[in-house]
C-alpha positions as CSV (number, residue, x, y, z in Angstrom):
1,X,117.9,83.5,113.4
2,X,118.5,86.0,110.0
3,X,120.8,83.1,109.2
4,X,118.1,80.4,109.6
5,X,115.3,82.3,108.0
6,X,117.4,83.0,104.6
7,X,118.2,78.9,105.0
8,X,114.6,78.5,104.6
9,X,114.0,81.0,102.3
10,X,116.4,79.6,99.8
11,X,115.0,76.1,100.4
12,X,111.9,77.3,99.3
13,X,112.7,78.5,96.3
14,X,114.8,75.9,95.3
15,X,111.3,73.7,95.6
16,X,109.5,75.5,93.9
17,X,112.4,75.9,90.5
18,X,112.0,72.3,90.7
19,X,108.4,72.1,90.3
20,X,108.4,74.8,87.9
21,X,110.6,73.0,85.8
22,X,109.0,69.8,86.1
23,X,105.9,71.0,84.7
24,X,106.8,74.3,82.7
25,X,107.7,74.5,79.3
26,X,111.7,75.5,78.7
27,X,112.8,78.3,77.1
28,X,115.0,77.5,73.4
29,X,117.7,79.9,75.2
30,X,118.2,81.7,78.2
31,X,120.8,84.3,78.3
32,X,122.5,86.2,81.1
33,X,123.2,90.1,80.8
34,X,125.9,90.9,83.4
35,X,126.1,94.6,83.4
36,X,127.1,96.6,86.7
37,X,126.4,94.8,89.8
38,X,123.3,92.8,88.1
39,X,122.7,89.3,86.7
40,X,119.5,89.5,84.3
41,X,118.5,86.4,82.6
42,X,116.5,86.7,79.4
43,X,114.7,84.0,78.3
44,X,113.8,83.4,74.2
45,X,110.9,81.3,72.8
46,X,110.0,81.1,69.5
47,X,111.0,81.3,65.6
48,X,114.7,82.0,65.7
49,X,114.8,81.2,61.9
50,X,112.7,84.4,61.2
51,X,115.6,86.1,63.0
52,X,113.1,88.3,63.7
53,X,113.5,89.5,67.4
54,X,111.1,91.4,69.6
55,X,112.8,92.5,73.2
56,X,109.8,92.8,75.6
57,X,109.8,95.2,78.4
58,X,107.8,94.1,81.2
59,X,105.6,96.4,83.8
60,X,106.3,97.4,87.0
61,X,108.8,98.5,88.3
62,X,108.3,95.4,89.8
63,X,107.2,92.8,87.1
64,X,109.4,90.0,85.3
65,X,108.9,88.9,81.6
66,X,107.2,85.4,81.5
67,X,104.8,87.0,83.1
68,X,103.8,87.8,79.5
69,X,104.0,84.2,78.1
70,X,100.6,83.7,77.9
71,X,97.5,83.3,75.7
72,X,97.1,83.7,72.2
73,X,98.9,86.8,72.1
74,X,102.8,85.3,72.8
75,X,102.0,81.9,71.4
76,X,101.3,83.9,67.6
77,X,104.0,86.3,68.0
78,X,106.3,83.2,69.1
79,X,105.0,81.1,66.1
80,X,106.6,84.1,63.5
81,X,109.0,85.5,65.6
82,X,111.6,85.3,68.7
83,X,110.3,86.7,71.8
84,X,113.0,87.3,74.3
85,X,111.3,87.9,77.9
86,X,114.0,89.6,79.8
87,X,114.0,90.3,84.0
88,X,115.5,93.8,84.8
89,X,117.5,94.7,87.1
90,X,116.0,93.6,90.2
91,X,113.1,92.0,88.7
92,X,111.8,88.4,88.0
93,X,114.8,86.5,88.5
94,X,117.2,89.0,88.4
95,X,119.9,89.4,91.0
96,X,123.8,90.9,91.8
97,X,125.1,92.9,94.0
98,X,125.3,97.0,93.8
99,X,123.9,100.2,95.6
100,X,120.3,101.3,95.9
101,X,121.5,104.8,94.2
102,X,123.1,102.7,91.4
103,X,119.4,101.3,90.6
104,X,118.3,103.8,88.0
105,X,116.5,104.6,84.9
106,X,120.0,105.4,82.8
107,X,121.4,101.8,84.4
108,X,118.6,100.6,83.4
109,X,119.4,101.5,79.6
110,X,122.7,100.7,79.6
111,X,121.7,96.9,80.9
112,X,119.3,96.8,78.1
113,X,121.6,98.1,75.7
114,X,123.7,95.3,76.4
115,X,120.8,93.0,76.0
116,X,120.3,93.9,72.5
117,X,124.2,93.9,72.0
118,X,124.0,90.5,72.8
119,X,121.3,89.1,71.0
120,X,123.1,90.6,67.8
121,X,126.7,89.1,69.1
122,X,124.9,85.5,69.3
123,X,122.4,85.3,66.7
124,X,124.3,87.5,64.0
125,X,124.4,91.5,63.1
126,X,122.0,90.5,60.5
127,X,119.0,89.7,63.0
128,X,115.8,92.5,63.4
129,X,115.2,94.0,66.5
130,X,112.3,95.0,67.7
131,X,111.6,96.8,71.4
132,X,108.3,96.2,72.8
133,X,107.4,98.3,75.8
134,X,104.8,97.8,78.1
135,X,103.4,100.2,81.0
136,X,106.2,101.1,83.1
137,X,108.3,99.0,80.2
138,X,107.0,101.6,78.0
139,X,108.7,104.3,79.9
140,X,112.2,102.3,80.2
141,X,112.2,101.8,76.2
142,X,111.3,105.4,75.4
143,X,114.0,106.1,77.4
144,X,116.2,103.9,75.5
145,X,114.7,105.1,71.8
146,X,115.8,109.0,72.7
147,X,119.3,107.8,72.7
148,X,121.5,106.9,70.1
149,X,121.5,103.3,70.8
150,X,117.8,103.1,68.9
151,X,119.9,102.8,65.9
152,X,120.3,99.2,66.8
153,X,116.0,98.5,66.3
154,X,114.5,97.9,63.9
155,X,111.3,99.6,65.5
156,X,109.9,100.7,68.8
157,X,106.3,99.4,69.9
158,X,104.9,101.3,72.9
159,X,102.1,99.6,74.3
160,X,100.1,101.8,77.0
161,X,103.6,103.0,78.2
162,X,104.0,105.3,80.9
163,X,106.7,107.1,79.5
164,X,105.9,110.8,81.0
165,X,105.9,110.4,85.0
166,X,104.6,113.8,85.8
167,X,101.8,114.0,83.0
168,X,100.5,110.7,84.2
169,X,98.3,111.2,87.6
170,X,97.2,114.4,86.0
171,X,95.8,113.3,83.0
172,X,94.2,110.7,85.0
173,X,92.3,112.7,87.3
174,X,90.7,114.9,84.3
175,X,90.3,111.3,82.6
176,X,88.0,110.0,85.8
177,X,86.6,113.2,85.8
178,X,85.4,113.4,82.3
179,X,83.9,110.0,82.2
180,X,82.8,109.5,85.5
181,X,80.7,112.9,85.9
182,X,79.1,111.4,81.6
183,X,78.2,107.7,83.7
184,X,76.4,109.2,86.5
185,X,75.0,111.8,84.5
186,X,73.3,109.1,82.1
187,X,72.9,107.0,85.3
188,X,75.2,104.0,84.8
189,X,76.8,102.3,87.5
190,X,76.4,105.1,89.9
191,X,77.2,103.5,93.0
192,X,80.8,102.1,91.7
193,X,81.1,105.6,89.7
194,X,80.8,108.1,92.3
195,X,83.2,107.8,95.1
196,X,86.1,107.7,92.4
197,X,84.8,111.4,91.5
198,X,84.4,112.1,94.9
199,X,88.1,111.1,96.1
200,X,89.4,112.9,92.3
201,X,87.9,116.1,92.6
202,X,89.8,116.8,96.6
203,X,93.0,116.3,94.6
204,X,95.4,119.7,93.3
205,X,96.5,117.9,90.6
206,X,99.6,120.5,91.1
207,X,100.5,118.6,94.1
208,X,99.4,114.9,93.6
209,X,101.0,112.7,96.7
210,X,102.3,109.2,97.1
211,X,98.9,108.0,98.6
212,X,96.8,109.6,96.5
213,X,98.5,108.0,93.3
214,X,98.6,104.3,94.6
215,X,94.3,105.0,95.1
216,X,94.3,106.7,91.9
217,X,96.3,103.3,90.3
218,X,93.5,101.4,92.0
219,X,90.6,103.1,90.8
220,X,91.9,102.7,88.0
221,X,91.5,98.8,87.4
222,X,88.5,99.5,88.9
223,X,87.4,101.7,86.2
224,X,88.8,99.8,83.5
225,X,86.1,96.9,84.8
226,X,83.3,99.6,84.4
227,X,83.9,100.5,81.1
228,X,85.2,97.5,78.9
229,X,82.7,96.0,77.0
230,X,84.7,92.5,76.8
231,X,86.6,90.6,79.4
232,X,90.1,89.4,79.6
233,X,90.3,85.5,78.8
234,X,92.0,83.0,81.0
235,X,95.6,82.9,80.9
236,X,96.4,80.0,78.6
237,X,99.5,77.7,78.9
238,X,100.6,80.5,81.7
239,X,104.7,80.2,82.6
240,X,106.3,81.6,85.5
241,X,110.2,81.0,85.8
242,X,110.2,83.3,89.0
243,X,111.9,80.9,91.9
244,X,109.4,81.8,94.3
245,X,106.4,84.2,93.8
246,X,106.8,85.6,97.3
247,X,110.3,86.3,96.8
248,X,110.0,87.9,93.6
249,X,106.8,90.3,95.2
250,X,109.4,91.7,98.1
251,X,112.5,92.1,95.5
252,X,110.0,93.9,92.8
253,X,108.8,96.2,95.5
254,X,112.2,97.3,96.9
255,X,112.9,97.9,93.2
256,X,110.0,100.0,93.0
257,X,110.4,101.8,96.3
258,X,113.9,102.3,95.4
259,X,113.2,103.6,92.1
260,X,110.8,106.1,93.1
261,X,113.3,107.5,96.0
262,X,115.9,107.9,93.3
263,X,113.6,109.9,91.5
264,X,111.3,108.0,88.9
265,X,108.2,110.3,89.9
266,X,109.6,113.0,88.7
267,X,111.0,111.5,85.2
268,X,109.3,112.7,82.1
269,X,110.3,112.7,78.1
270,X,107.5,114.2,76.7
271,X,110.1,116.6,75.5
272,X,112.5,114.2,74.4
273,X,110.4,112.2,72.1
274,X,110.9,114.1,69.2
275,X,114.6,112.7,69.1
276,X,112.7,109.1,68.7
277,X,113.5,108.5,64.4
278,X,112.7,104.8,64.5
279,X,109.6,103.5,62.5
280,X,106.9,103.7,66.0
281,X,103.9,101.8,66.9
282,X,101.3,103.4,69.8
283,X,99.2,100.7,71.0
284,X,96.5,101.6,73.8
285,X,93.7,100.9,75.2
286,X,90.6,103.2,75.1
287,X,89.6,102.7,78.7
288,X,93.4,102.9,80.5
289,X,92.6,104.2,83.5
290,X,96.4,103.5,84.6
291,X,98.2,105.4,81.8
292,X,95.4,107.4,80.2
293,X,95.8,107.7,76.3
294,X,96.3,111.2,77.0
295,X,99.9,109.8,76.5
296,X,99.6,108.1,73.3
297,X,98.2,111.1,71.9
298,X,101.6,112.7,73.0
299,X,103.6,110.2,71.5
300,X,101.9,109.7,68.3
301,X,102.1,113.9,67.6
302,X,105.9,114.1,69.3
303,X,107.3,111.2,67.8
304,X,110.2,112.5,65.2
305,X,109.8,110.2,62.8
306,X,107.6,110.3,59.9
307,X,107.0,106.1,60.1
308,X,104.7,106.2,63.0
309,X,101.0,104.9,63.7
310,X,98.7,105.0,66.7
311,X,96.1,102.3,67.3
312,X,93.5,102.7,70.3
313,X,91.4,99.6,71.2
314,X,88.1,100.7,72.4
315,X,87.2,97.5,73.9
316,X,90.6,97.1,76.0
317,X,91.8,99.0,79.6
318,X,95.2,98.8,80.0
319,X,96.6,95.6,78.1
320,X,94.7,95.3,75.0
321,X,97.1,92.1,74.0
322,X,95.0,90.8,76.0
323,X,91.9,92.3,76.0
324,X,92.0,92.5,72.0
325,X,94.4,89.9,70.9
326,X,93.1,89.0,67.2
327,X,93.6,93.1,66.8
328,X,96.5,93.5,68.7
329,X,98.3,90.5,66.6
330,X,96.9,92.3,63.3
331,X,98.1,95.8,63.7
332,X,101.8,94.3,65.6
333,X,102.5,91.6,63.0
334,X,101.9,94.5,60.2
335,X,104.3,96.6,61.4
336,X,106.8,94.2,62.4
337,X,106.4,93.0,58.5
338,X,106.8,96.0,57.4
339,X,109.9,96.9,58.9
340,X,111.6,94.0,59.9
């Protein structure tokens, strides 16, 4: 029977790669980073001649990177610049073999170090590099800019990343706090505002559990909804390489359940961002009630180097490149310029 069901799984996906392919536009490149166990494809669009590269770091844990080909946001940055959407380690399309206590944060690094290692072997040591981070993608490149290996970047864009673990429900809960008791005191949305203050004020915010942070994550979207004054447009020319969307859900969620077991909730580098030197960008949305911009404040004041600008977007939640994408493309394209 476990024989017969991974049969039909398999002929599942291979259906649906076909149909992707059929009607999905292909990638210039795809590369393959082989690093410890895992096989993570990365998949490049856009203006090689620029030789100009931005790495994007997808969300999750859990996420893969076409999930952020879409919209005006990629199809500019494409048009001046190479984006290279890359699957981590068991995201997307991602796959290999290894142990659930090999899947970590430092791995994690040393796949993406490779990664950038590669992009430089194929396209030439003369290429710019840029790392864009988002969510948890923002706490998987801060990690990688307080090493050493941030001398191979050109720049670091952290876009609503959750690089501090610990700080993160916390901050949240005095974030719905603060702007939900100001909506029902000036009687807006009421209804919709007042069970998330009833649920955040039974939570010690010493001793936050796994429950309570997967509401808190959902109140957040919630929130974000409330507040923004502008909706996030359709997906336009929307890819997705992932063989098969239910297939990818399951292996993004073991990676996510395995990730937290091994530790993640309890990862912070607040107090390792000062070792950051590379010219910085802080992107984030006003009205993040995922990762509040508590964080971004953190980052922009932490941050060792002297090159460094924050940019909130008060009409954007948690993904202003979509929210705000003429803004977003202003401020990103300005500092890619500017360093590249």
């Amino acid at each position: 029977m476990k024989n017969r069901a991974i049969y039909i799984l398999w002929a599942l996906a291979l259906v649906s790669l076909l149909t992707a392919c059929k009607k999905e536009a292909q990638p210039d490149d795809i590369i393959t980073i082989r690093n410890e166990g895992g096989d993570m494809p990365a998949y490049i669009f856009g203006n090689k001649d620029s030789k100009t590269f931005i790495v994007l770091l997808h969300g999750g844990p859990g996420g893969s990177g076409l999930e952020y080909r879409f919209g005006q946001f990629s199809r500019e940055l494409e048009a001046d610049y190479a984006m290279v959407y890359w699957d981590q380690r068991g995201q997307g399309q991602a796959h290999g073999h290894y142990k659930s206590d090999q899947l970590t944060v430092d791995l994690m690094v040393e796949d993406l170090h490779k990664l950038i290692l590669t992009l430089k072997h194929q396209y030439g040591e003369d290429i710019s590099v840029f790392l864009m981070g988002h969510s948890w993608g923002g706490l998987l490149g801060t990690a990688y800019m307080v090493t050493d290996y941030q001398k191979e970047l050109k720049g670091w864009i952290e876009v609503d990343g959750a690089h501090d673990y610990v700080k993160n429900d916390p901050d949240l809960v005095q974030m719905f706090k603060t702007i939900g008791s100001d909506q029902i005191t000036r009687g807006i949305q009421v209804e919709e505002w007042q069970p998330i203050l009833d649920f955040v004020n039974t939570i010690d915010v010493n001793n936050i559990n796994y429950d309570q942070s997967v509401q808190l994550n959902q109140y957040g979207h919630k929130a974000e909804g409330f507040m923004r004054e502008v909706k996030e447009p359709a997906a336009e020319n929307s890819i997705n390489y992932r063989v098969d969307g239910l297939i990818s859900e399951l292996s993004g969620g073991v990676t996510n359940s395995t990730l937290t077991k091994n530790g993640l909730d309890n990862i912070s580098f607040t107090n390792d961002l000062h070792k950051i030197t590379t010219p910085s960008l802080i992107l984030w949305g006003t009205y993040d009630f995922v990762v509040p911009p508590s964080l971004a404040v953190d980052a922009m004041n932490l941050i060792g180097t002297s090159d460094k600008e924050m940019v909130l977007f008060d009409q954007s939640g948690h993904s202003p490149m979509a929210n705000e994408p003429d803004k977003f493309l202003q401020v990103t394209n300005a500092f890619i310029e500017k360093y590249k």
